[in-house]
mmJSON file of the N, C-alpha and C atoms, coordinates in Angstrom:
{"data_MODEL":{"atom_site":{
"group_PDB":["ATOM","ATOM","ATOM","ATOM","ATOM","ATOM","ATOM","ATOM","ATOM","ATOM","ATOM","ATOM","ATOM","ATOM","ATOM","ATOM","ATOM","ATOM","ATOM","ATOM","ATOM","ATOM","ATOM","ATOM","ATOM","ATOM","ATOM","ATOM","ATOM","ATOM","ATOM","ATOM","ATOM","ATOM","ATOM","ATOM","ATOM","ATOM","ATOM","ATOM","ATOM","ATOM","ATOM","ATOM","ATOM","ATOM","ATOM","ATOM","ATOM","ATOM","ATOM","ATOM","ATOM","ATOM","ATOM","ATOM","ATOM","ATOM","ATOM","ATOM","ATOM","ATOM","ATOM","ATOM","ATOM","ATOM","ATOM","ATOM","ATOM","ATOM","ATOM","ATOM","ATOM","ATOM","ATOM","ATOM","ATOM","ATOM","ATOM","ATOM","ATOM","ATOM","ATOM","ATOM","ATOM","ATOM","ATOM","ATOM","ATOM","ATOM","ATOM","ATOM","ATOM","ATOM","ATOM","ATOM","ATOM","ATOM","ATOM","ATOM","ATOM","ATOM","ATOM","ATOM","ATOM","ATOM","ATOM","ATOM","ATOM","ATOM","ATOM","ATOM","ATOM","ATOM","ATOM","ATOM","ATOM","ATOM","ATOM","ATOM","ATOM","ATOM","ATOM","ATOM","ATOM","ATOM","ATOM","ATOM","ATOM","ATOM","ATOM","ATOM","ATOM","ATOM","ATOM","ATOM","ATOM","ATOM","ATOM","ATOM","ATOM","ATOM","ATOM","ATOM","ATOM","ATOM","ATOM","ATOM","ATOM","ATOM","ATOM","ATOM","ATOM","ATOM","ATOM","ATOM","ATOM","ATOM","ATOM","ATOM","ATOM","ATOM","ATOM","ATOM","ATOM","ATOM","ATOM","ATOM","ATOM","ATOM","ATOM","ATOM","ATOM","ATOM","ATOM","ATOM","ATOM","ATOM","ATOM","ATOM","ATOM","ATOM","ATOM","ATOM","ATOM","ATOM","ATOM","ATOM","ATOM","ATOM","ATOM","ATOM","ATOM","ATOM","ATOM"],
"id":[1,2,3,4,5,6,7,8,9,10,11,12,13,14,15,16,17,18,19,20,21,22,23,24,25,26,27,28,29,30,31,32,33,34,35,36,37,38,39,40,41,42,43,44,45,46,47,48,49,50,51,52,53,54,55,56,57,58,59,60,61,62,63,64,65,66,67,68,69,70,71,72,73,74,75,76,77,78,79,80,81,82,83,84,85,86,87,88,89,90,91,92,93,94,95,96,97,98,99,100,101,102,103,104,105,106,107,108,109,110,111,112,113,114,115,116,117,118,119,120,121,122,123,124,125,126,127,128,129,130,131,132,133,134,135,136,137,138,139,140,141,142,143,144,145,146,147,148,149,150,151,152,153,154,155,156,157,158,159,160,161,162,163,164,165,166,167,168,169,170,171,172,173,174,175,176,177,178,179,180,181,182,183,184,185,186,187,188,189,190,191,192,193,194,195],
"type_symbol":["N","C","C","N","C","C","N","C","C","N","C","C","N","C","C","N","C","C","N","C","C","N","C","C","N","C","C","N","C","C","N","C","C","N","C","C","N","C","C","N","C","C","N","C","C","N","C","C","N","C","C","N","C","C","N","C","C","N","C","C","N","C","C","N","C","C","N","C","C","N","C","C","N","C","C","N","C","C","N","C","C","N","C","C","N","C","C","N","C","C","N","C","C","N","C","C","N","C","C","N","C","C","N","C","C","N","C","C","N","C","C","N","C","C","N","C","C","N","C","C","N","C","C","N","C","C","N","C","C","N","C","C","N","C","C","N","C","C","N","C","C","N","C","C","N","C","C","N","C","C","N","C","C","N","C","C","N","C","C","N","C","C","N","C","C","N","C","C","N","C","C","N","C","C","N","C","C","N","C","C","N","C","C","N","C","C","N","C","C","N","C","C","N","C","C"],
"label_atom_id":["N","CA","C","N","CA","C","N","CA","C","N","CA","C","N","CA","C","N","CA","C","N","CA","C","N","CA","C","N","CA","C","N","CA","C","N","CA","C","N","CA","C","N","CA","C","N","CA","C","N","CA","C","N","CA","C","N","CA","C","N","CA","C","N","CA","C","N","CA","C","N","CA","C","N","CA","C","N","CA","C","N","CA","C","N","CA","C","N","CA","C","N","CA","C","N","CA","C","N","CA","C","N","CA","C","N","CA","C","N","CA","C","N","CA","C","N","CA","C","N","CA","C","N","CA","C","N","CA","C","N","CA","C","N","CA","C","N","CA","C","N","CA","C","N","CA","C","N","CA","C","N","CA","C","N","CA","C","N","CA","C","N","CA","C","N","CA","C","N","CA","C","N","CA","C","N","CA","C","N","CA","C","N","CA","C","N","CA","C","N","CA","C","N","CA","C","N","CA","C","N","CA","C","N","CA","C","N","CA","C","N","CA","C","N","CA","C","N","CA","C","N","CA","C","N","CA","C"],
"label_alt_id":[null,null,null,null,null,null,null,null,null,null,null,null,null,null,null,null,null,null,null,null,null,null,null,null,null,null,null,null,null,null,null,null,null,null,null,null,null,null,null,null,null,null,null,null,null,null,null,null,null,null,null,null,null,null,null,null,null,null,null,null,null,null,null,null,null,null,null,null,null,null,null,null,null,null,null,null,null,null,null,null,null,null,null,null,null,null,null,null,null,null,null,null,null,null,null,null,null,null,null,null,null,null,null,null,null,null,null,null,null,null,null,null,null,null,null,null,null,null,null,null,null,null,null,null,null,null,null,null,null,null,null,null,null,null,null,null,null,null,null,null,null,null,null,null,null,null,null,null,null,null,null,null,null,null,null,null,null,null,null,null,null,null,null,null,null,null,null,null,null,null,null,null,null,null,null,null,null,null,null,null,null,null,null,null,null,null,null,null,null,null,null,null,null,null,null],
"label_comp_id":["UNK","UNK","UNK","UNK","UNK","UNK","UNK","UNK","UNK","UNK","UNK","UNK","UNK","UNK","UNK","UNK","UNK","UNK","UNK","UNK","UNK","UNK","UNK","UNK","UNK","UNK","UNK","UNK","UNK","UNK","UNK","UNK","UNK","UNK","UNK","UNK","UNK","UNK","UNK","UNK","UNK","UNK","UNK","UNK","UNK","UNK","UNK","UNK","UNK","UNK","UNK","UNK","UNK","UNK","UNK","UNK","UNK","UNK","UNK","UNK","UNK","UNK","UNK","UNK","UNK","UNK","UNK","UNK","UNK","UNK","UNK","UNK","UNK","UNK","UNK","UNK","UNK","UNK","UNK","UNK","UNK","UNK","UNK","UNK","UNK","UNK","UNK","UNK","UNK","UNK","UNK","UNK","UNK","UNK","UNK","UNK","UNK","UNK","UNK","UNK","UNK","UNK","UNK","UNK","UNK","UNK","UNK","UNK","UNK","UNK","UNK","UNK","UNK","UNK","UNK","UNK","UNK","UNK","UNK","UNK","UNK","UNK","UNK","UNK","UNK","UNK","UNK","UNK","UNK","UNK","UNK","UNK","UNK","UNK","UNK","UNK","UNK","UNK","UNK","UNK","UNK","UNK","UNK","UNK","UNK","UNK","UNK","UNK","UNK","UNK","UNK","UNK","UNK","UNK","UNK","UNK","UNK","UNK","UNK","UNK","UNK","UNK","UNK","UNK","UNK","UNK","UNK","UNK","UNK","UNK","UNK","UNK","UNK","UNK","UNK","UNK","UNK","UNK","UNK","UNK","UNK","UNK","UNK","UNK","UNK","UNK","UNK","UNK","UNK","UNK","UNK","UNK","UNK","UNK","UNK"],
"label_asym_id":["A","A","A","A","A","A","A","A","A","A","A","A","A","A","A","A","A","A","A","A","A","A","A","A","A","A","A","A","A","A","A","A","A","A","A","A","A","A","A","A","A","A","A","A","A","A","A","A","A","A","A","A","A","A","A","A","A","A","A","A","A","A","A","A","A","A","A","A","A","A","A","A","A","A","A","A","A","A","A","A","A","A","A","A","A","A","A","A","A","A","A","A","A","A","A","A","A","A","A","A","A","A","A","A","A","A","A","A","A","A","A","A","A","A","A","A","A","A","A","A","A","A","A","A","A","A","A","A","A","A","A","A","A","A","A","A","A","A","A","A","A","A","A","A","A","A","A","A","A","A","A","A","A","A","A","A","A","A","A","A","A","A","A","A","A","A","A","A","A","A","A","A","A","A","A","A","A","A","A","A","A","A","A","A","A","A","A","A","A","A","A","A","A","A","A"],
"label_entity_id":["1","1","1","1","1","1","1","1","1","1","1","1","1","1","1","1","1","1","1","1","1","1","1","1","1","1","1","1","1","1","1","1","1","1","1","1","1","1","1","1","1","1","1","1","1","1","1","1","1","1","1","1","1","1","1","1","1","1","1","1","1","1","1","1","1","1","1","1","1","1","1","1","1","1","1","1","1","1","1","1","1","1","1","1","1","1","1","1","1","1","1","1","1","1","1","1","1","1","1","1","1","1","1","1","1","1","1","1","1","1","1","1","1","1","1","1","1","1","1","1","1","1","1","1","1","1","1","1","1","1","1","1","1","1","1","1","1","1","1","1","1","1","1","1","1","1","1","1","1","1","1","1","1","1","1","1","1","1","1","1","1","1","1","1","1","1","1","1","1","1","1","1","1","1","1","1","1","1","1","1","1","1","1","1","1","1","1","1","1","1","1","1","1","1","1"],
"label_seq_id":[1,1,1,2,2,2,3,3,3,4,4,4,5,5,5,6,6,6,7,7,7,8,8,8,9,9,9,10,10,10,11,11,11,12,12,12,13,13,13,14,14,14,15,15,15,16,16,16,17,17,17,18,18,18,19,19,19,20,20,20,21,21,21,22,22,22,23,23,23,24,24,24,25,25,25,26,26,26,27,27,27,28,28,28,29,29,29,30,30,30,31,31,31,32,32,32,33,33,33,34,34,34,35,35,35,36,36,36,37,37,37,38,38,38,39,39,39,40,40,40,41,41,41,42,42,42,43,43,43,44,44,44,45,45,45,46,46,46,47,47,47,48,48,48,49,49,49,50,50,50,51,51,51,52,52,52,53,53,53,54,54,54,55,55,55,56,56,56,57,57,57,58,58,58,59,59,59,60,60,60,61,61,61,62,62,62,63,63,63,64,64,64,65,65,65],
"pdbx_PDB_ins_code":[null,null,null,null,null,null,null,null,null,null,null,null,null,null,null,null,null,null,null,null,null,null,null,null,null,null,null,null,null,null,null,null,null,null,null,null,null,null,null,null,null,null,null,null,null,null,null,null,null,null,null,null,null,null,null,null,null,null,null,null,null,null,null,null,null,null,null,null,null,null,null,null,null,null,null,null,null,null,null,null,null,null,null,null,null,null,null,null,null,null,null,null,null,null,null,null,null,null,null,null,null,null,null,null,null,null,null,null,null,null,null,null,null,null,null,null,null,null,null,null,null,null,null,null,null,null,null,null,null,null,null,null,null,null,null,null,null,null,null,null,null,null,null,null,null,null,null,null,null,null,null,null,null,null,null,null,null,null,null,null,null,null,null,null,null,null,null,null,null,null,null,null,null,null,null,null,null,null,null,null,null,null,null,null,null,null,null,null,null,null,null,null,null,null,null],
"Cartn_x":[10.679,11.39,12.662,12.733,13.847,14.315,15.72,16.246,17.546,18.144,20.288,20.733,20.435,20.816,21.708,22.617,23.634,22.505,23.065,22.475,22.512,23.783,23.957,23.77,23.092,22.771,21.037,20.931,19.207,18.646,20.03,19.954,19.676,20.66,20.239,19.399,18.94,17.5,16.6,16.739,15.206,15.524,17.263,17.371,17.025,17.495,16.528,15.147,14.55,13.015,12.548,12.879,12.942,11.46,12.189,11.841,12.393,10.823,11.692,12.56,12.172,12.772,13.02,14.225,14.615,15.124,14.279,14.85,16.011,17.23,17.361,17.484,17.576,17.833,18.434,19.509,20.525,20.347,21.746,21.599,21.889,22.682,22.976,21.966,21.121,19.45,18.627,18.235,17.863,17.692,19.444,19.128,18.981,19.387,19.277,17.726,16.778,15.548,15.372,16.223,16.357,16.218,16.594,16.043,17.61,17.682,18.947,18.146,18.021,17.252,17.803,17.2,17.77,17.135,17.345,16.173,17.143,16.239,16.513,17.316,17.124,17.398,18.741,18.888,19.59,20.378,20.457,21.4,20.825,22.041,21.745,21.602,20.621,20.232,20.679,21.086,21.274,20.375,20.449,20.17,18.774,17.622,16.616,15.54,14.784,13.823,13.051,12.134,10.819,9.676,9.611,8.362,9.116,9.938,10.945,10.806,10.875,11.267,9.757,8.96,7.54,6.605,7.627,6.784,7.022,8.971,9.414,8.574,8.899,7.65,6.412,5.581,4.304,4.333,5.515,5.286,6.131,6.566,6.707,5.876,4.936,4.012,2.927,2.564,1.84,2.673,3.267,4.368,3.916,3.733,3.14,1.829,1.224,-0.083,-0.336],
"Cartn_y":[9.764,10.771,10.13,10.084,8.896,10.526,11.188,11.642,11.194,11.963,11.739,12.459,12.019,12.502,11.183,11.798,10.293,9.747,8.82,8.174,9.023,10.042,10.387,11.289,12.34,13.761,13.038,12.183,11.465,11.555,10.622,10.499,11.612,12.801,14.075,14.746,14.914,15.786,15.013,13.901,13.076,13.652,13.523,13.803,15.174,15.991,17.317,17.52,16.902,16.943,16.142,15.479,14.905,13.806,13.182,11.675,10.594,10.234,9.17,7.605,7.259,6.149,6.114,5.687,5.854,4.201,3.864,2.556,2.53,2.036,2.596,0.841,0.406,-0.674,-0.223,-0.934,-0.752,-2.465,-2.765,-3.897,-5.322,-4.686,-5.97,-6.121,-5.252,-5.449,-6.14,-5.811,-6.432,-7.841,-8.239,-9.386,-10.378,-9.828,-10.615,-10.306,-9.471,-8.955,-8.755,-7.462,-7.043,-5.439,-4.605,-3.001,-3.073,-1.771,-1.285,0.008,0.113,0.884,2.134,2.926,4.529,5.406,5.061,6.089,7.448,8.198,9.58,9.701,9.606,9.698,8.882,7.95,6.783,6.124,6.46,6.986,5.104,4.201,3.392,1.998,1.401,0.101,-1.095,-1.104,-2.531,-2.525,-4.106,-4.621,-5.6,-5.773,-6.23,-6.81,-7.687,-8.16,-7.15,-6.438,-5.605,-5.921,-7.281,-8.187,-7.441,-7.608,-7.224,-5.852,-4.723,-3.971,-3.329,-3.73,-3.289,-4.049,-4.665,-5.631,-4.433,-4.131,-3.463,-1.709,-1.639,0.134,0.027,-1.299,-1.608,-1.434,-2.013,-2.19,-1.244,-0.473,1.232,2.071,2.137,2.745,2.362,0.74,0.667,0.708,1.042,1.533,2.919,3.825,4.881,5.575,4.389,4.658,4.854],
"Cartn_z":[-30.759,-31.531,-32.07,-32.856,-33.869,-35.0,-34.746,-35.275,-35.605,-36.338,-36.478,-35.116,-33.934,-33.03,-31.916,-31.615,-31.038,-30.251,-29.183,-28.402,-27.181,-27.041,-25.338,-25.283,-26.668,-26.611,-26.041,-26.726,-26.509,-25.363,-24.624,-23.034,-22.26,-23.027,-22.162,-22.048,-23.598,-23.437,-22.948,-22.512,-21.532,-20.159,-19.974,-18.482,-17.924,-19.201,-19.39,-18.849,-19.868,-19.566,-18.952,-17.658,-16.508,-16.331,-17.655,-17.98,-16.717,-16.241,-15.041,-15.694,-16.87,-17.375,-18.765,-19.313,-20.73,-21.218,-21.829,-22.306,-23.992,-23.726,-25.05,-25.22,-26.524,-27.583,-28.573,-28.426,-29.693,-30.158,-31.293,-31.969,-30.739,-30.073,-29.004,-28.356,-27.714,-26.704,-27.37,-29.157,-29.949,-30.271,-29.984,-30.418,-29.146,-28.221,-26.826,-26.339,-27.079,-26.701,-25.355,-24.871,-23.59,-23.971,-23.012,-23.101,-22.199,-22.116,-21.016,-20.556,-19.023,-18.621,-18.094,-17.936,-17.439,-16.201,-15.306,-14.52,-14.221,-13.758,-13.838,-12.817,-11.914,-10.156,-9.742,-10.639,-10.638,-11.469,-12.738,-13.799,-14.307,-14.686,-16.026,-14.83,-14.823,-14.045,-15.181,-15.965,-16.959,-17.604,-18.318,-19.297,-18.13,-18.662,-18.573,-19.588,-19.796,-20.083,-20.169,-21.433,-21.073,-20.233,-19.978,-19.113,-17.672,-17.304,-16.087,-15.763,-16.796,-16.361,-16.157,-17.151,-16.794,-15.64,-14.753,-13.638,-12.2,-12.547,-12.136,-11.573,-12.974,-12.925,-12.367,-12.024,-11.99,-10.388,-10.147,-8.438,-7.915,-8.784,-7.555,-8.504,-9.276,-9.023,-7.745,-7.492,-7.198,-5.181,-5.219,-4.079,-3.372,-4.723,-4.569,-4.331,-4.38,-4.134,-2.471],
"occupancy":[1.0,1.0,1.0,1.0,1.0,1.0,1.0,1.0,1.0,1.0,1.0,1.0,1.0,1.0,1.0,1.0,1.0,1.0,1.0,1.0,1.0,1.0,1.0,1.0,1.0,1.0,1.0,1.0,1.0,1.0,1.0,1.0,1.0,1.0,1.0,1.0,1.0,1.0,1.0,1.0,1.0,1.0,1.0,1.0,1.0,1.0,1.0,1.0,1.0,1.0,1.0,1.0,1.0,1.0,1.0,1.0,1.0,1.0,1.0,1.0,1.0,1.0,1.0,1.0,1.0,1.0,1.0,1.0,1.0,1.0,1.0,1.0,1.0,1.0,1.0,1.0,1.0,1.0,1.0,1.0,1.0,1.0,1.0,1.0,1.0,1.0,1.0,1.0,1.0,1.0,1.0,1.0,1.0,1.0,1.0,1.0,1.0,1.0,1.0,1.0,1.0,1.0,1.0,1.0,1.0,1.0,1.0,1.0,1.0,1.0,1.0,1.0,1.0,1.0,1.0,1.0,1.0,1.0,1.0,1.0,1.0,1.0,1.0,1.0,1.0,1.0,1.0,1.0,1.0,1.0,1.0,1.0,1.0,1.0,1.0,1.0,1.0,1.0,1.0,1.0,1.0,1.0,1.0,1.0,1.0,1.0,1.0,1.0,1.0,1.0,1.0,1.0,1.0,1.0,1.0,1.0,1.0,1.0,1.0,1.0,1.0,1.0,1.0,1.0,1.0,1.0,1.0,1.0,1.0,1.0,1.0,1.0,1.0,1.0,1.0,1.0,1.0,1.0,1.0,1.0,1.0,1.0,1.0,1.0,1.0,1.0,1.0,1.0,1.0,1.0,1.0,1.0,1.0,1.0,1.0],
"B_iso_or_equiv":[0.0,0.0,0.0,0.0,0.0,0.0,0.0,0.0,0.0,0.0,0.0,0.0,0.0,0.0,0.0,0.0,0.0,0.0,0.0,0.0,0.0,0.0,0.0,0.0,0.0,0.0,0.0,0.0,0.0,0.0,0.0,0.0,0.0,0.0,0.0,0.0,0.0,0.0,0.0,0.0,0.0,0.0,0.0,0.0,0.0,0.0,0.0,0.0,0.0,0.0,0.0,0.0,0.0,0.0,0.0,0.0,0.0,0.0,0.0,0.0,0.0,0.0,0.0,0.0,0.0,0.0,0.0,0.0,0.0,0.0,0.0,0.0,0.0,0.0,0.0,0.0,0.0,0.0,0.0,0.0,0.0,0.0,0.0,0.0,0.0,0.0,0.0,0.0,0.0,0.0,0.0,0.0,0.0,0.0,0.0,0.0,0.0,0.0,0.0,0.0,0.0,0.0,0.0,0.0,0.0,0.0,0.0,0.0,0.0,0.0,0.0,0.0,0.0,0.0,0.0,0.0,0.0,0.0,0.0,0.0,0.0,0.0,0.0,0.0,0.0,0.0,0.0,0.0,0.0,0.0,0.0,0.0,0.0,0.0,0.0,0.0,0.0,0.0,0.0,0.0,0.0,0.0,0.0,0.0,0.0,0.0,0.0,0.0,0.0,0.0,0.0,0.0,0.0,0.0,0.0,0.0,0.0,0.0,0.0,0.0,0.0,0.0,0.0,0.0,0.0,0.0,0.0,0.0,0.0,0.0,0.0,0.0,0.0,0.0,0.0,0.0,0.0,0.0,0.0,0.0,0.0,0.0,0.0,0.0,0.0,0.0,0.0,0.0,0.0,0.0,0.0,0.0,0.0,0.0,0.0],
"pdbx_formal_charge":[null,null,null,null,null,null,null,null,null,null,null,null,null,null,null,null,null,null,null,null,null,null,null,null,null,null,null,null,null,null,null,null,null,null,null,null,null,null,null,null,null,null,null,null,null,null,null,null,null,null,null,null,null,null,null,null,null,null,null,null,null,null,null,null,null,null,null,null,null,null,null,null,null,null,null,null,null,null,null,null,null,null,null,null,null,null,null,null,null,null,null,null,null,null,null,null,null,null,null,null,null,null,null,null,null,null,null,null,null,null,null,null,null,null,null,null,null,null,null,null,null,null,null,null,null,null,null,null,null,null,null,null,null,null,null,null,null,null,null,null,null,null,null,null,null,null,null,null,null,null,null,null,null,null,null,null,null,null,null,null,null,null,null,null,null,null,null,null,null,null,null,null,null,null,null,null,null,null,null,null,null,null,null,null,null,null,null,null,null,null,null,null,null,null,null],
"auth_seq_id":[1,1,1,2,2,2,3,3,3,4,4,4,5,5,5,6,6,6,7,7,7,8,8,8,9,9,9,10,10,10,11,11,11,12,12,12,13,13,13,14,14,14,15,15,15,16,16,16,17,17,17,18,18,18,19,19,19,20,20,20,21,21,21,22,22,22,23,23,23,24,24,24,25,25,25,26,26,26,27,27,27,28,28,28,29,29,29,30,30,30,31,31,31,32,32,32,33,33,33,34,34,34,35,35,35,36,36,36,37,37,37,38,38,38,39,39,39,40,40,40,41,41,41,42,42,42,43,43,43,44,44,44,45,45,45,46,46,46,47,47,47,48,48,48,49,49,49,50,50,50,51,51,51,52,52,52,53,53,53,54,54,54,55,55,55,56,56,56,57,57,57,58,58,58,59,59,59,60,60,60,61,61,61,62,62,62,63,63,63,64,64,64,65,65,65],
"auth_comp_id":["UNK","UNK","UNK","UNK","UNK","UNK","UNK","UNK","UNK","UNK","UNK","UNK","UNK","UNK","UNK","UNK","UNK","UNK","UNK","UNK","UNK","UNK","UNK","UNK","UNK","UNK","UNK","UNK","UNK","UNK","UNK","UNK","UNK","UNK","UNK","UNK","UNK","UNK","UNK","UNK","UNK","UNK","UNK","UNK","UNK","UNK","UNK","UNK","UNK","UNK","UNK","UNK","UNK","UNK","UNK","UNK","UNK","UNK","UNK","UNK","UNK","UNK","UNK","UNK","UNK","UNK","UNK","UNK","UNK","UNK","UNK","UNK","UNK","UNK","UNK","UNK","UNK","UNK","UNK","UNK","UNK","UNK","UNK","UNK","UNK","UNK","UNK","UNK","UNK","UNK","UNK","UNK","UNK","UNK","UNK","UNK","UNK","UNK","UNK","UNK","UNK","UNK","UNK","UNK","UNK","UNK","UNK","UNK","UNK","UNK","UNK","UNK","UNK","UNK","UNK","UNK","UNK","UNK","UNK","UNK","UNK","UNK","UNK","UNK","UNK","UNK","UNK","UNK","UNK","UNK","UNK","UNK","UNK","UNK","UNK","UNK","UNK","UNK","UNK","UNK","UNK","UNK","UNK","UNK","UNK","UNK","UNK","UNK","UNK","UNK","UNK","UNK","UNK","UNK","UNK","UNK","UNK","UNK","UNK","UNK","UNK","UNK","UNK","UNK","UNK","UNK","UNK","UNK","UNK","UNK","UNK","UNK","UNK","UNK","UNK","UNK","UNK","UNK","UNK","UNK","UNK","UNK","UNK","UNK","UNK","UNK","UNK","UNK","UNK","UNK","UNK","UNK","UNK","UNK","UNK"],
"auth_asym_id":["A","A","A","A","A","A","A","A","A","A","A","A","A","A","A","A","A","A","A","A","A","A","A","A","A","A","A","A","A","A","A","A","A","A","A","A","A","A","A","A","A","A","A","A","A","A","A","A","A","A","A","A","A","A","A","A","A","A","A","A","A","A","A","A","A","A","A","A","A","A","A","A","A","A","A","A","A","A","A","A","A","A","A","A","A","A","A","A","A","A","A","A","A","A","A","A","A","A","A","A","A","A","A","A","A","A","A","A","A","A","A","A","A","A","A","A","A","A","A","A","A","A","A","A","A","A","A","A","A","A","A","A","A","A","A","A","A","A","A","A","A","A","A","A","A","A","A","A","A","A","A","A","A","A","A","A","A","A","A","A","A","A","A","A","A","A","A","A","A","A","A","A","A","A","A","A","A","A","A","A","A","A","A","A","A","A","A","A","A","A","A","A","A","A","A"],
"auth_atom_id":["N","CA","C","N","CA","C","N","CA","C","N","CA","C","N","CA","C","N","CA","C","N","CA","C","N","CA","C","N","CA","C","N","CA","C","N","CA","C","N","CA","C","N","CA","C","N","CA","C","N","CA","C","N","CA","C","N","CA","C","N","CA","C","N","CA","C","N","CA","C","N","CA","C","N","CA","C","N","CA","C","N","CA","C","N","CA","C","N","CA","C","N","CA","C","N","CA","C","N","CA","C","N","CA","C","N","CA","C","N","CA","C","N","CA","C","N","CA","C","N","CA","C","N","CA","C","N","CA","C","N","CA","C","N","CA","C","N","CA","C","N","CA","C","N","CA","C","N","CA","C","N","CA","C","N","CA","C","N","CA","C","N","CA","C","N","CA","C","N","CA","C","N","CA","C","N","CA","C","N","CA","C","N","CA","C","N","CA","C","N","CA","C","N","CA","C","N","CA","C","N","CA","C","N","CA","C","N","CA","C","N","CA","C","N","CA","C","N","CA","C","N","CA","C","N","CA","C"],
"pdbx_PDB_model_num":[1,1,1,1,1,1,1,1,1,1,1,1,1,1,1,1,1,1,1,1,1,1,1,1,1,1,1,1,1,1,1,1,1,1,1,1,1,1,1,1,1,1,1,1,1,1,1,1,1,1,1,1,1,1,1,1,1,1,1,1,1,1,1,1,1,1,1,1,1,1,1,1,1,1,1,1,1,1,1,1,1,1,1,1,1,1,1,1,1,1,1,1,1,1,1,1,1,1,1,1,1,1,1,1,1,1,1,1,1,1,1,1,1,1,1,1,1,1,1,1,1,1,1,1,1,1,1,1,1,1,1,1,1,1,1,1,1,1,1,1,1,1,1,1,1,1,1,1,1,1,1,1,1,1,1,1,1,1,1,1,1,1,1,1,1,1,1,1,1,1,1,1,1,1,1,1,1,1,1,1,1,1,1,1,1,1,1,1,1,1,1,1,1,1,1]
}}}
């Protein structure tokens, strides 16, 4: 969903609708080709690698099993 909507109203309506992870990329993540991550529970974890952060999600899903 890509509107004229800031970045931290963005943040909220995910935290709203109780999105467990919000990756945002702005121009600096971009060019360093990193994500800055968001979990719900746990508010803003940094700046990461997408390979990272999806190794990350992989092994607490598979946590949950």
């Amino acid at each position: 969903k890509i509107e004229a909507e800031t970045v931290s109203k963005k943040i909220r309506d995910g935290e709203i609708q109780k999105i467990p992870y919000l990756l945002v990329v702005g121009d600096k993540e971009l060019a360093e080709k990193n994500v800055r991550v968001r979990k719900r529970a746990k508010g803003d974890l940094g700046q990461m690698s997408l390979t990272r952060f999806l190794e990350k999600a992989k092994m607490e899903i598979e946590q949950k099993r």
